[in-house]
N, C-alpha and C positions, 0 to 999 in steps of 0.2 A: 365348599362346605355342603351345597346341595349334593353332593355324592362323597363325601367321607364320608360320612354319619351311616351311612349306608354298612360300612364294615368291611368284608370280605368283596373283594376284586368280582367275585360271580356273581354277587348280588346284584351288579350295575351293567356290568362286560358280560353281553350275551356269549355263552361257552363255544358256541358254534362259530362265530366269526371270531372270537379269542384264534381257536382252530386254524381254521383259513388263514392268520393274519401270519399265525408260525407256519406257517405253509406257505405263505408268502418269502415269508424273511429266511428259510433256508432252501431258496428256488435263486437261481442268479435270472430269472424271467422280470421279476419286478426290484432291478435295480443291485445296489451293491448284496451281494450274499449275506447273510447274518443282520442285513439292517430293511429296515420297512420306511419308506417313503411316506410323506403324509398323504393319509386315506380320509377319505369321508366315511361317515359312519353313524352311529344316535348310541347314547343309553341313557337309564333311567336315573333319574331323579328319586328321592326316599320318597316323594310321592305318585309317583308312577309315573309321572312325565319324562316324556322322549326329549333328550336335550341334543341337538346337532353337533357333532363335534368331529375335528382332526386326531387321527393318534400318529406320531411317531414311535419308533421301538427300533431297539435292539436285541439282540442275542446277547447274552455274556457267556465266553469261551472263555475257559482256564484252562492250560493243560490241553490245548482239542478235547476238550470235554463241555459241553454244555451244560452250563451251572445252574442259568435260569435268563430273564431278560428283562427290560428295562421300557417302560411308554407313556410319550409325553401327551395328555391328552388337550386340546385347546378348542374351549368354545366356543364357538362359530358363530352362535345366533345375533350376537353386534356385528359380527361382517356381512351374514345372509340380510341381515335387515337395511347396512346400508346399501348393500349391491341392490334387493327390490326399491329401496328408495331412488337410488342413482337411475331404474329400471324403469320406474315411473316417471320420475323426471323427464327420461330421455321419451316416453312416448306421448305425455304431454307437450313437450318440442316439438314432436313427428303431428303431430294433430294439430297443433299451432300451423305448422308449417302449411299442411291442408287446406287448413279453414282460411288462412293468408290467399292462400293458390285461388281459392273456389271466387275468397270474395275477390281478386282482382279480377274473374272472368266473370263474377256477376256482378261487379258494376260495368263492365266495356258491354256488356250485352244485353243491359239494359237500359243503356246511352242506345244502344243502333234499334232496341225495339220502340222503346217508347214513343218515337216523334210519329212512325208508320203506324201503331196500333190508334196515337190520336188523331191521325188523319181519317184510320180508319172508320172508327167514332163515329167521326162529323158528317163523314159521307152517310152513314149509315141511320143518322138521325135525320138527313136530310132527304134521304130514300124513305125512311118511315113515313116521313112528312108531305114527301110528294105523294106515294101510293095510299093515302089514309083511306080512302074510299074501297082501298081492295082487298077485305078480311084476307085471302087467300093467303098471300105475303105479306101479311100485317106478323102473323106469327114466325113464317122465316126471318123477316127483318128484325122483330124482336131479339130472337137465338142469337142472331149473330152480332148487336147489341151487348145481349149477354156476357154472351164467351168472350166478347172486346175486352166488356169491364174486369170479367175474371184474371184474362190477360194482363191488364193496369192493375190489378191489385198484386199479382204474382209478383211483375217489376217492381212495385211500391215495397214489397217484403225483402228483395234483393238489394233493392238499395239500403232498406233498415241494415240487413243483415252485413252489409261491405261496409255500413257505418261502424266507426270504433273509436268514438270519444262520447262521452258525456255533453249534454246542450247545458241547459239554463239550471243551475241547483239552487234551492232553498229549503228550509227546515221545514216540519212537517209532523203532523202525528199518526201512527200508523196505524191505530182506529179511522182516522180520516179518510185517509190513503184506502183501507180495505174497502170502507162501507162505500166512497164515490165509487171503488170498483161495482160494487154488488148490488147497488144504485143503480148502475146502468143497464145492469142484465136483468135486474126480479120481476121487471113486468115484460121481459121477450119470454116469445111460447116455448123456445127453449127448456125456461127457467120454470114453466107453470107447475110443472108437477115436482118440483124440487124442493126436499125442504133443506134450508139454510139455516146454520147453527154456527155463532162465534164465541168464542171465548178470549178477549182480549185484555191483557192485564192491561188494569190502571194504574195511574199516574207511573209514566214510564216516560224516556226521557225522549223528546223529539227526534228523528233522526234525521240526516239531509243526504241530498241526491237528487234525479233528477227524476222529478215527480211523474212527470206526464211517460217517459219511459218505464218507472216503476210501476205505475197505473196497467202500461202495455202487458206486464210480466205478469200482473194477476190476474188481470183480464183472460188471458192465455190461457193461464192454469185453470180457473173456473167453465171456463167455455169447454176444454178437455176434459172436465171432471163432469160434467153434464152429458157432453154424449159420449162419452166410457159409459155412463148410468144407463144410456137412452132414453134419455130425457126422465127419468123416475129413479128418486133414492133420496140420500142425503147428503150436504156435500158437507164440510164443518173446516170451519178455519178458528184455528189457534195458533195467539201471536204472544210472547212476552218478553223482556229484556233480562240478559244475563249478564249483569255487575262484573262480574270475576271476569268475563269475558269481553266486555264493551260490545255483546252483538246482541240484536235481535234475530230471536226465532220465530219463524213461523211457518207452521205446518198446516197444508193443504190435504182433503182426506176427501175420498169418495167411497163409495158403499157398489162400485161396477164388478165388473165378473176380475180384472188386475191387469196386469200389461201381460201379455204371453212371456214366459220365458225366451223364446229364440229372436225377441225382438227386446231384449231388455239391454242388450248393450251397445243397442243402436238408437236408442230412441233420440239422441242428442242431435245424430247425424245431420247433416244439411240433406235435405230432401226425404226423407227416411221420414215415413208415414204410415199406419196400421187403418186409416180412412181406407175409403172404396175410391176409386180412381175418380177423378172430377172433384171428391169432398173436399179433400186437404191438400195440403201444399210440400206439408212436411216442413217448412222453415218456422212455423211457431215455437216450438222447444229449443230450436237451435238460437233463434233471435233471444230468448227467454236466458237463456245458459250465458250467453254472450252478454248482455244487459248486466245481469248478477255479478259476473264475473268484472267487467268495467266499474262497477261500484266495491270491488275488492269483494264478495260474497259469495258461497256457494250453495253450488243445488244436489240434492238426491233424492233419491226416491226408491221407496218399501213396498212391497206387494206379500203382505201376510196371505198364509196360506188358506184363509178362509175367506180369503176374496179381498176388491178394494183396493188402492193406491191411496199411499199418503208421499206427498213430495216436503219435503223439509227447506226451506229456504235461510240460511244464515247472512246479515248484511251488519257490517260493524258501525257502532254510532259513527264514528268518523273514517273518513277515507281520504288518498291521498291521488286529486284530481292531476295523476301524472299525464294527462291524453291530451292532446293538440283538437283544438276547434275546429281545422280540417283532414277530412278522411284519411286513412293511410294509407288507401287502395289505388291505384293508377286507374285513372280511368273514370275517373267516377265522373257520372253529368246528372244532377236532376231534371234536367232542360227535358 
């Protein structure tokens, strides 16, 4: 209907590949003589849209005379759509697959560092403790302190990250849930020159999950939203619930220069980080994606062209606690 209406066969059927297609069909190059094979191809719609489609066709001979020909044309756009869906599907598996791969070698690898970076520690605090009289190596021994703890903090996010169940759920309201998050940062210097702006619909229905993980996710987002700014802007969280939907939304926004292009469709990666070497870890968003996604939820995120990230976070009132209370990764030790 969207191309009868149209009228004449040229008004839809560009004249030039009309052309070509009976160029086709009396060439024996593409298939039997006199007939066209299905071709890929577009025409328009009565409102100028390109529609994808197949045509078959024939010649009509009478007489070895060419009378005129016949083309069956079939709209593609339900097939092309389920093929990108089947396409997506399959690289969501391929990514699964990945993130399976990554976490069972970062739990086995953070079972063989752990117990040596705590020894290391101890030694190290016990060298501070012997040398205190000798500023000299009071600051090396610090450093190397340091960079222990950073060490044990890296393992600590390896192990979140090879975690893939949900701990302890109960209900919750997600004014709560926000404001303990933003509790906890409004008076780090971080946060000093930040200003904070929420808009949280009331009376909206509890939602459950598993709080102190949820708490992790916004905690992340906000910390990221602050120095994207450089510690100066505004950061604004808007959360409300959508009926027709059973989810809550809530979207995270900062006022920074946006995420680069060439790094926007990595940002989820495991290890994949836009910090200066030493700063970040790279496994906050990935932990972040991975969390949402175990509570049945999704993440994205928009970089308008006039600067700024907003990440969108969608989490359904209720979900379905399919995960097992131990890891699924081989390997795993907190020890």
């Amino acid at each position: 209907k969207e191309i009868m209406e149209h009228g004449h066969l040229a008004s839809f059927y560009n004249i030039d590949v009309a052309k070509e297609n009976m160029k086709k069909m009396r060439s024996d190059q593409h298939g039997l003589l006199g007939k066209l094979n299905p071709t890929s191809m577009s025409i328009t719609t009565k409102e100028g849209k390109e529609v994808p489609v197949t045509i078959s066709a024939s010649i009509i001979i009478i007489n070895d005379n060419e009378v005129g020909s016949v083309g069956v044309f079939t709209d593609m756009r339900e097939v092309l759509q389920m093929r990108k869906d089947l396409e997506d599907a399959h690289l969501q598996l391929v990514q699964s697959e990945k993130i399976a791969s990554v976490g069972r070698m970062a739990a086995g690898v953070a079972h063989e560092i752990n117990n040596p970076l705590a020894g290391a520690l101890i030694y190290a605090e016990l060298l501070k403790e012997e040398l205190q009289d000798d500023p000299k190596n009071q600051g090396d021994i610090q450093e190397v302190i340091n960079q222990t703890l950073r060490c044990k903090k890296i393992v600590a996010e390896l192990l979140e990250f090879s975690r893939q169940s949900i701990g302890q759920t109960s209900s919750f309201s997600l004014e709560y849930l926000i404001n303990q998050c933003l509790n906890l940062l409004i008076n780090q210097v971080l946060f000093q020159d930040i200003r904070v702006k929420t808009e949280i619909e009331p009376d909206i229905p509890e939602m459950v999950g598993d709080m102190g993980q949820l708490q992790q996710v916004f905690t992340n987002l906000f910390i990221n939203a602050a120095h994207a700014m450089e510690e100066k802007g505004m950061l604004k969280v808007v959360a409300n619930y959508q009926p027709d939907d059973s989810r809550f939304v809530i979207k995270v926004s900062d006022t920074g220069p946006g995420i680069p292009a060439e790094s926007r469709d990595k940002i989820f990666d495991i290890f994949f980080t836009t910090k200066p070497v030493g700063k970040g870890t790279g496994l906050g968003l990935s932990i972040t994606q991975n969390i949402i996604q175990l509570h049945g939820g999704t993440i994205a995120f928009d970089c308008p062209p006039g600067g700024g990230t907003t990440f969108t976070i969608e989490l359904p009132l209720e979900f379905n606690e399919a995960q097992t209370d131990e890891p699924v990764f081989v390997g795993l030790d907190e020890s």
